[in-house]
C-alpha positions, -999 to 999 in steps of 0.1 A, spaced: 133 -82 292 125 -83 329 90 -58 322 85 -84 298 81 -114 320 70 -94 349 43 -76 335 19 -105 328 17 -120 357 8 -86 374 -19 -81 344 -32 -114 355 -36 -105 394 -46 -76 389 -76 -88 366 -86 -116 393 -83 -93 421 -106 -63 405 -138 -84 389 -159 -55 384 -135 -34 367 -116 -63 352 -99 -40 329 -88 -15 349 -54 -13 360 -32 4 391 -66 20 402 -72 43 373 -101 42 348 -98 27 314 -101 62 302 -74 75 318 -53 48 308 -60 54 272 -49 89 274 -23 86 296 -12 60 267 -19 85 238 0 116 256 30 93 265 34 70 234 69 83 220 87 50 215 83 14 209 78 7 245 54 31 250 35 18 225 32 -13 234 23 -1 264 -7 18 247 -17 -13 231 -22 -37 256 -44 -3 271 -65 -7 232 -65 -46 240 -79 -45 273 -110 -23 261 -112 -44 231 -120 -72 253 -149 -55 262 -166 -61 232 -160 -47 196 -180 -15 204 -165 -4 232 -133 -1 213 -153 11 182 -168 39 204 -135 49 219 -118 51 187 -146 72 173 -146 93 201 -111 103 202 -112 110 167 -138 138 169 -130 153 206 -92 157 195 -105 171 156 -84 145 136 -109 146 114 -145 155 107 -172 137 123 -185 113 94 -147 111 81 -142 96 128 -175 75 126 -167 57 88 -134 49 94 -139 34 126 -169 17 120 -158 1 90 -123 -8 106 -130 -9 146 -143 -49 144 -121 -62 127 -92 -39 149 -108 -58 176 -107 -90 167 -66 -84 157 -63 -67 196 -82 -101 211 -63 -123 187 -27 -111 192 -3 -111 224 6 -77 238 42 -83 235 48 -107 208 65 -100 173 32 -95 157 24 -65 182 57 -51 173 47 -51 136 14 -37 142 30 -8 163 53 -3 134 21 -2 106 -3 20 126 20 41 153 53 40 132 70 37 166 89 6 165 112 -6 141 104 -34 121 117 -67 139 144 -89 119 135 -108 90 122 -138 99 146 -162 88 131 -189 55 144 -203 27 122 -206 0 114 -237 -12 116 -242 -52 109 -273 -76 141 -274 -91 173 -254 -89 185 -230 -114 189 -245 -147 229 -246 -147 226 -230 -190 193 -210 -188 176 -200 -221 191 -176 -243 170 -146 -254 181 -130 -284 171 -96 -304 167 -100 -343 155 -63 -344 124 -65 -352 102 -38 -345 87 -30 -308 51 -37 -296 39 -12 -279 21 -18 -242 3 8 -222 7 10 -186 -20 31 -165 -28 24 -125 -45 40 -94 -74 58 -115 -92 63 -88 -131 67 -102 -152 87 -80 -186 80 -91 -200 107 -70 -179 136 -85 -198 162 -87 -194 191 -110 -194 229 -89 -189 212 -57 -164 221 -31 -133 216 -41 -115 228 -10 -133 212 11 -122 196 48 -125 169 43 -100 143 28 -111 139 -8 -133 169 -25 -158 176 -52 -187 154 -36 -220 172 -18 -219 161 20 -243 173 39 -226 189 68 -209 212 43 -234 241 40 -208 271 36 -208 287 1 -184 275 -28 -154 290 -29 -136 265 -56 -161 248 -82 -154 214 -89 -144 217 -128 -158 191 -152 -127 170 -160 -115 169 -122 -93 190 -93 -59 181 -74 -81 178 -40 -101 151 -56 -104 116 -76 -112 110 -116 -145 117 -123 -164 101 -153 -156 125 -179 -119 127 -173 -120 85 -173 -137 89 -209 -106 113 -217 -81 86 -204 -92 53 -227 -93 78 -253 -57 87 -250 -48 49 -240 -62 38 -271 -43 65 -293 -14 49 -283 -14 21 -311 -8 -5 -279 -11 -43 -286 -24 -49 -248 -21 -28 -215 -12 -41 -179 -30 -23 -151 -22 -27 -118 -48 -19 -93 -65 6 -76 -103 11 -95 -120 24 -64 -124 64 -48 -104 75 -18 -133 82 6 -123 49 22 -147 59 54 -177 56 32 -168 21 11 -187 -7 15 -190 -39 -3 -222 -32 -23 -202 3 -40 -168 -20 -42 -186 -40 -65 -200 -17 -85 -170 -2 -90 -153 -32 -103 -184 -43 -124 -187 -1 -142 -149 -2 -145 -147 -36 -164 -179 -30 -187 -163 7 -193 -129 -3 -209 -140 -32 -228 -162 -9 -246 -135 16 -251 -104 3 -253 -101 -18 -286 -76 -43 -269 -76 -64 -241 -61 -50 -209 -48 -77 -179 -50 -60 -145 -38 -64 -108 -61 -60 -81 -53 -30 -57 -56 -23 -20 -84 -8 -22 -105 -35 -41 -118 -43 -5 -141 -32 22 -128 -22 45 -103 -12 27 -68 -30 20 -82 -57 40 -79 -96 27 -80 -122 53 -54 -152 52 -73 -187 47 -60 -196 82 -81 -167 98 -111 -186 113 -141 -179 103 -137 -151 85 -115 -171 55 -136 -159 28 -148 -129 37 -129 -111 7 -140 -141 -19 -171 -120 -32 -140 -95 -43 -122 -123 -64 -156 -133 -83 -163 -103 -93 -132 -93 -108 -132 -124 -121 -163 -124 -140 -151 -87 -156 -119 -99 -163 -128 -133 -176 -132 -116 -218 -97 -104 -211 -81 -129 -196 -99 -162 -206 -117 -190 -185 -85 -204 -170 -71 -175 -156 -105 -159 -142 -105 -195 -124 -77 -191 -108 -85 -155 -95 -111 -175 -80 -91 -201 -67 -55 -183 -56 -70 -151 -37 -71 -126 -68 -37 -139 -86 -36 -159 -122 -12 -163 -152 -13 -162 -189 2 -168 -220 0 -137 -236 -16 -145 -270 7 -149 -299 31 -139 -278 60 -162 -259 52 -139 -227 34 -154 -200 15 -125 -174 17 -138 -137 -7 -106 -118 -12 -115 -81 -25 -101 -53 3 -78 -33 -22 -75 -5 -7 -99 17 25 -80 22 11 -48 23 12 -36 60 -19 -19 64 -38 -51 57 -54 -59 92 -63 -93 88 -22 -99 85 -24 -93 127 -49 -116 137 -23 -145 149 7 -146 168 25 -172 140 45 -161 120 31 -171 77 62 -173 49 32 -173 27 -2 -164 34 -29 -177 10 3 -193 -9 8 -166 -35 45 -170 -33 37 -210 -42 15 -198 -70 40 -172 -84 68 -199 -85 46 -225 -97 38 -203 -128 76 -190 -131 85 -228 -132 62 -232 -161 77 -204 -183 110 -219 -171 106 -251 -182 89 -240 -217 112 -215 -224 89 -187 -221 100 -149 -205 76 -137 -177 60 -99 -168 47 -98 -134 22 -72 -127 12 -61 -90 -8 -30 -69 21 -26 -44 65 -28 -51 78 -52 -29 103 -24 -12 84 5 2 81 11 40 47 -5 40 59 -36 28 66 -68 58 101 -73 58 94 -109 57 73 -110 24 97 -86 10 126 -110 14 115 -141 7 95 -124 -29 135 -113 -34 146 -147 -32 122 -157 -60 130 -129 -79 168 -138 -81 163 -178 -86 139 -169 -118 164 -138 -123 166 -149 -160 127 -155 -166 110 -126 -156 122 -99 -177 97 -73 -160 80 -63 -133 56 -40 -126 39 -19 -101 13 16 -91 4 19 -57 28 51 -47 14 74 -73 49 83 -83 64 79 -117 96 59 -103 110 25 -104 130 -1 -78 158 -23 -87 166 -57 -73 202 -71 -66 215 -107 -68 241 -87 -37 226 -61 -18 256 -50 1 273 -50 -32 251 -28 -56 264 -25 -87 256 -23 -124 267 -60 -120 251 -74 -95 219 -52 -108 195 -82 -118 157 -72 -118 139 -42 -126 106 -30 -115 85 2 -133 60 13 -114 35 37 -131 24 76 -120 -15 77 -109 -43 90 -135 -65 102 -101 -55 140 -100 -57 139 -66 -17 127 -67 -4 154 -97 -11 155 -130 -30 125 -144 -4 100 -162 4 70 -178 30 47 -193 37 32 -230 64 6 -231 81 2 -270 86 -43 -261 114 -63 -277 93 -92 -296 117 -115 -288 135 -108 -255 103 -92 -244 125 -66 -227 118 -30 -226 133 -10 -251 119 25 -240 97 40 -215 75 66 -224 54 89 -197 22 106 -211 2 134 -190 -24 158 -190 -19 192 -173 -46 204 -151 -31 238 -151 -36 245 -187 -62 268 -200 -82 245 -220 -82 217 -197 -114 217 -181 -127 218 -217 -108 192 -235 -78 176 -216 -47 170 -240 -28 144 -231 13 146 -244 43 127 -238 61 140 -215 95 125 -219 113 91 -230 137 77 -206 161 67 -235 160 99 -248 163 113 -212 189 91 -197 204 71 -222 230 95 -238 240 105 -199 253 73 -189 290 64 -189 296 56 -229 261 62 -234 234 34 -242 236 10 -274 211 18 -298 205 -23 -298 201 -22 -262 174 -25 -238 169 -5 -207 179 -34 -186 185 -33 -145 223 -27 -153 211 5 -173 187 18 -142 219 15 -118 236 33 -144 214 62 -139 211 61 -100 248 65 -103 243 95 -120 216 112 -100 247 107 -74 264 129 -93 246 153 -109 220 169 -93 207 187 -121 192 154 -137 185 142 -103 162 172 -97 147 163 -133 134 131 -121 119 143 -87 100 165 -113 88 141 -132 82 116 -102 54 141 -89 41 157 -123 33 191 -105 66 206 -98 100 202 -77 83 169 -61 102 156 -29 140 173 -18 129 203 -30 160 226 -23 179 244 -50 211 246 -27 232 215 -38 250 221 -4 221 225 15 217 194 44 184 183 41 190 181 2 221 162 4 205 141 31 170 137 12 189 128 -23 205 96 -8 175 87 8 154 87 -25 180 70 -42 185 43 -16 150 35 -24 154 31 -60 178 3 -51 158 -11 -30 135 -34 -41 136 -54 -9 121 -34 21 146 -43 43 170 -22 24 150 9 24 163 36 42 135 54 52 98 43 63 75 59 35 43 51 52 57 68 83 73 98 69 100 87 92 137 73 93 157 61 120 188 65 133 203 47 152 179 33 173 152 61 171 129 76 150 138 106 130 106 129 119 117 134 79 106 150 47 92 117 34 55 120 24 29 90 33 19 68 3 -4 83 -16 -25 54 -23 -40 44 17 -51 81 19 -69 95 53 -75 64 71 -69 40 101 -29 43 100 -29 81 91 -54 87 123 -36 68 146 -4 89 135 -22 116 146 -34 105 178 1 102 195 22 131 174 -2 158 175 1 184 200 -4 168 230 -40 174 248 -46 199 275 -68 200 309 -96 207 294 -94 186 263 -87 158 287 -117 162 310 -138 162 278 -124 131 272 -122 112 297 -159 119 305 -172 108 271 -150 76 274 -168 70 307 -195 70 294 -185 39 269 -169 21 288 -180 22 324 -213 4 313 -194 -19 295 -166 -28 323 -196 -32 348 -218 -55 325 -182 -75 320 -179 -76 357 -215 -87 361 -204 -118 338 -172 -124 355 -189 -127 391 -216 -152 377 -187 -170 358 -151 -165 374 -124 -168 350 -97 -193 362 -57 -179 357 -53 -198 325 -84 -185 311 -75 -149 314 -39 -154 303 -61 -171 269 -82 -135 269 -51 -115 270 -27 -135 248 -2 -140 273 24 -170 270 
């Protein structure tokens, strides 16, 4: 585009000409560019627009664009003051060094405006073929049932532990996550923190004692869990509690679960949070390394010496052979698709495969393949929600379908949502068919996301396919709760689904990929059962399209949403941007129904949303504003200018600074 090629050159000018206020363009201040750029970003030009305003004070050093961040927080009330300063201190240098690193109006800017603003589409898949050692085996293994009795396998994820719960504190509180003493909160209780948890806050230690318990009465031969240990007051985590965390969680379960349990790391098995850096990131390549030795040193009497190596070695990821089993465990690390992952913005090149966890994954699929074993793979995030890259979503699709008849499960936490996502060998022709993978992804135990819940699986021995899915839950709403939490299953999806289906399902079958179309097909067609399992999907009550009328709009509208997502496993065939809350049409976006995931909570995306579609400021909001930005950045824009005189930048020099081509 014209602006496109235009705009640089004036950026460049314009930064030569003005020395001491090398930042500051058509003859306004920084400041008022910043919220000129907040109170006009509405589309995806805008906000590119508003981030080459964030780039140029990030060039002024990381805290004058920590200061600004912070500031606008707490003069517009986004969020409290310590909820403004944590979040932006934690996130603001390394938000700096992505602003420095990337250009203005590249394809990696694009992205970023679509992760933090939700105001530009995601761009086209980057075309790539995945490379794989050897082509489909042309007769692929048979896997046959002899009916032997199911194994049973607990699945539990996103626990959440808040190890400063604290009982008879706040529980409405204003800030994000409850039932903690902060000190600006002064104002007399109005709901005590119970002992065994609230739905405004994360697990506390007695309800995690109450979880093994009812894990362990489940008669399981192993459990999978994937991800998601630490609390949701991401603006006070730091590496030193991060570790803890992992160290209190591993040392808990071994000592109360009486088998072994192989785990996934989660987002927020970071600080900052959801942040991993990709080993081409200068500098800064093992800044999250400290994360993989520590899990794998608690996960090492689990998994065994080879596979706590590998964590070590292959950025959190490793494989097993299950013992006496013929089931080999591949869990890696889903961070590096996962949109909110800043360290995935530092560099205009586009990676197929940061840190190589697609090469590791196919590497240990290749093994099963060749050995005749079937493989589970565990993850923190599904490959095909709206805060998935397009790109990592694909290309993971293609391995799915080339090991299509290896991998008989896969499975996921990360939304908090009892719900699953199928993959296609066709996605423009989805049919019970062309149905070829299946993913499970388990409800959250934090209560902060429903009623605390887990999964059992009844396993084939030999086909290592799953037979039954069975939900378990505790009700926070019943009398004797905050006494003695009872946990119950809450339904069976064979008993649920199976006689529903055209012909009904074989008592010798599994609940295969073609069985899960089978019953999006009819949630297309019966609302009662579809309105079932938006129930169950939330644990506390109607859950997402909420309306009773079956003729109501928004109902009929929000029902093919939901159920596009089911059958999307790869994000680029999602119809609606979960992160976001937003779905476009055409070639705009379309505020919808759609809650954010769960799982990022109050943090750097969720405040930027609410930076640019809040109400917008007024006169005197503005004046405030712009005066305490001032005062940030006016020092700093004169010291830079004080540098700039003593050591001109040439042209090409300042197209470096800015990233321009």
């Amino acid at each position: 585009m014209l602006w496109q090629r235009l705009l640089p050159q004036f950026l460049v000018a314009a930064l030569l000409t003005f020395p001491y206020t090398i930042l500051a363009l058509h003859g306004s201040t920084l400041a008022d560019d910043i919220i000129t750029g907040l109170n006009s970003a509405t589309d995806c030009a805008s906000c590119h627009s508003l981030l080459l305003t964030f780039k140029a004070t990030a060039a002024l050093g990381d805290q004058a664009l920590v200061g600004s961040l912070k500031g606008i927080c707490k003069r517009l009330q986004l969020q409290d003051t310590d909820v403004c300063d944590g979040v932006f201190e934690s996130v603001g240098p390394l938000l700096a060094h992505d602003l420095r690193s990337m250009s203005p109006f590249g394809q990696t800017s694009t992205k970023f405006c679509t992760a933090m603003w939700g105001l530009c589409r995601d761009p086209p898949v980057n075309n790539y073929t995945v490379p794989f050692p050897k082509s489909a085996p042309e007769n692929p293994t048979s896997f046959k049932s002899s009916g032997k009795p199911p194994f049973r396998v607990a699945h539990f994820s996103d626990i959440h532990i808040d190890r400063e719960y604290t009982v008879g504190a706040e529980a409405n509180c204003s800030k994000p996550l409850c039932c903690r003493v902060f000190s600006d909160q002064s104002e007399p209780t109005t709901i005590p923190a119970g002992p065994h948890g609230d739905h405004a806050c994360d697990t506390p230690s007695t309800l995690v004692e109450s979880i093994v318990k009812a894990i362990d009465a489940t008669n399981n031969t192993f459990s999978i869990f994937t991800g998601d240990i630490v609390d949701g007051a991401v603006w006070l985590v730091n590496q030193e509690d991060v570790t803890a965390d992992i160290n209190l969680f591993g040392e808990e379960f071994r000592m109360a679960l009486k088998t072994p349990v192989f785990p996934a790391l989660g987002n927020h098995e970071s600080a900052p949070v959801n942040c991993f850096p990709r080993l081409t990131t200068e500098d800064h390549a093992n800044d999250s390394q400290w994360v993989f030795e520590t899990s794998s040193a608690q996960w090492l009497p689990w998994i065994g010496q080879a596979a706590a190596d590998q964590i070590v070695h292959h950025s959190g990821s490793y494989s097993l052979l299950v013992p006496n089993t013929t089931l080999r465990m591949i869990s890696i690390n889903s961070g590096f698709w996962y949109k909110m992952n800043l360290w995935l913005y530092d560099s205009d090149d586009q990676q197929p495969d940061p840190n190589g966890i697609l090469s590791f994954l196919i590497s240990q699929l290749q093994i099963a393949e060749d050995l005749g074993q079937r493989c589970w793979i565990i993850a923190h995030m599904p490959p095909g929600g709206g805060d998935v890259l397009l790109d990592q979503s694909n290309y993971y699709a293609q391995v799915i379908h080339r090991y299509r008849n290896t991998i008989t499960g896969q499975f996921y936490g990360h939304t908090h949502a009892d719900e699953f996502q199928l993959s296609y060998s066709n996605y423009s022709d989805q049919r019970r068919d062309t149905a070829t993978s299946m993913a499970f992804i388990a409800p959250a135990l934090t209560p902060r996301s429903g009623n605390p819940a887990f999964k059992v699986y009844d396993v084939d021995p030999d086909t290592y396919e799953i037979i039954d899915s069975k939900t378990y839950s505790t009700d926070l709403s019943h009398p004797e709760y905050q006494v003695d939490p009872v946990w119950k299953m809450v339904y069976s999806a064979r008993d649920l689904y199976g006689s529903s289906i055209p012909g009904g399902l074989d008592p010798s079958a599994s609940l295969s990929p073609s069985f899960w179309h089978q019953v999006t097909e009819l949630f297309e067609t019966d609302n009662k059962a579809f309105r079932t399992f938006q129930h169950l999907k939330r644990r506390t009550g109607g859950g997402g399209c909420s309306s009773n009328d079956d003729d109501d709009e928004a109902f009929i509208e929000c029902k093919c949403r939901s159920i596009c997502q089911l059958r999307a496993q790869r994000s680029e065939n999602n119809c609606a941007d979960v992160r976001r809350g937003w779905f476009w049409e055409g070639n705009e976006p379309v505020e919808s129904s759609i809650s954010e995931s769960e799982c990022e909570g109050v943090g750097i995306g969720s405040i930027f949303k609410q930076m640019v579609r809040g109400d917008k400021m007024d006169e005197s909001t503005k004046r405030a504003l712009r005066a305490h930005l001032n005062d940030i950045l006016l020092p700093a824009q004169e010291h830079q200018g004080n540098v700039q005189s003593k050591h001109p930048f040439t042209a090409s020099e300042m197209q470096a600074v800015l990233r321009i081509p």
